[in-house]
C-alpha positions in Angstrom: 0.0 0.0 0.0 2.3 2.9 -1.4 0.9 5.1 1.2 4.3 7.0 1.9 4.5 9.2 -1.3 1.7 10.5 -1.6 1.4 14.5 -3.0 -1.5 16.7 -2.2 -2.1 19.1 -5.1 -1.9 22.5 -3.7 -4.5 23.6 -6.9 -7.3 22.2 -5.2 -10.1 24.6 -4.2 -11.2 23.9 -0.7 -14.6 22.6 -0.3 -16.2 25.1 2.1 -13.6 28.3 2.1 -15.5 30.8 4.1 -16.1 28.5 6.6 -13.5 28.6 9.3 -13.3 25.9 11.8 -12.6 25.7 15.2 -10.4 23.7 17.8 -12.4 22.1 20.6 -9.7 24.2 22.9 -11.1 27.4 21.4 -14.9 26.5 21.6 -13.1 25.5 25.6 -11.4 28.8 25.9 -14.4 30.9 24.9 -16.6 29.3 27.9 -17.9 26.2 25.9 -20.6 25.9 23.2 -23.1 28.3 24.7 -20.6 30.7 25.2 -18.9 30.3 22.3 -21.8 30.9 20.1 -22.9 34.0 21.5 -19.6 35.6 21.1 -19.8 34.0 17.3 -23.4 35.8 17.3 -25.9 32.7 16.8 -28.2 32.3 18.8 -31.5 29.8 18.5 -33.8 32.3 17.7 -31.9 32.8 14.4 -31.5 29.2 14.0 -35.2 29.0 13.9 -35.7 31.6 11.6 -33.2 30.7 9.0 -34.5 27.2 9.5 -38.3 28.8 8.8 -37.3 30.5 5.4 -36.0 27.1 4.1 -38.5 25.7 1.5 -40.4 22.2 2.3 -38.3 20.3 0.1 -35.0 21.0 2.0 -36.1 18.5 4.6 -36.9 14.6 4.3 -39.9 13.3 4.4 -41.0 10.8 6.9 -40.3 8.2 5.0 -37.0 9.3 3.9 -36.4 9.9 7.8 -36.9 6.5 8.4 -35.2 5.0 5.8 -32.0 7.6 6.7 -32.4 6.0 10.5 -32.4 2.5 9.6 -29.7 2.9 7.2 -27.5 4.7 10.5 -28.7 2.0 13.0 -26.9 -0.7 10.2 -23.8 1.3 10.0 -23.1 1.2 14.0 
């Protein structure tokens, strides 16, 4: 398994680059996840809103839902 030279192209776009991502010792250092999130400027009530404006389709249906929990319960 020639896994000792392998090159990472440094051309590739990253997947998500305006998301920044965080250490759990920063989320730690800013006084955990509740704390951390306020100082990030979420909060639930704009989770709920942005979560209101999505259309129906974004979410599965119930059967999708099961079908996405049976599929996870297999994969443990």
């Amino acid at each position: 398994m020639g896994k000792k030279n392998i090159e990472i192209s440094k051309d590739n776009d990253r997947l998500f680059p305006n998301v920044k991502s965080y250490s759990i010792n920063e989320i730690m250092a800013a006084g955990g996840p509740d704390a951390f999130a306020e100082k990030m400027g979420k909060s639930w009530e704009n989770l709920i809103a942005n979560l209101e404006k999505l259309p129906k389709e974004a979410f599965l249906t119930d059967e999708e839902f099961e079908e996405a929990m049976k599929t996870l319960n297999q994969s443990k």
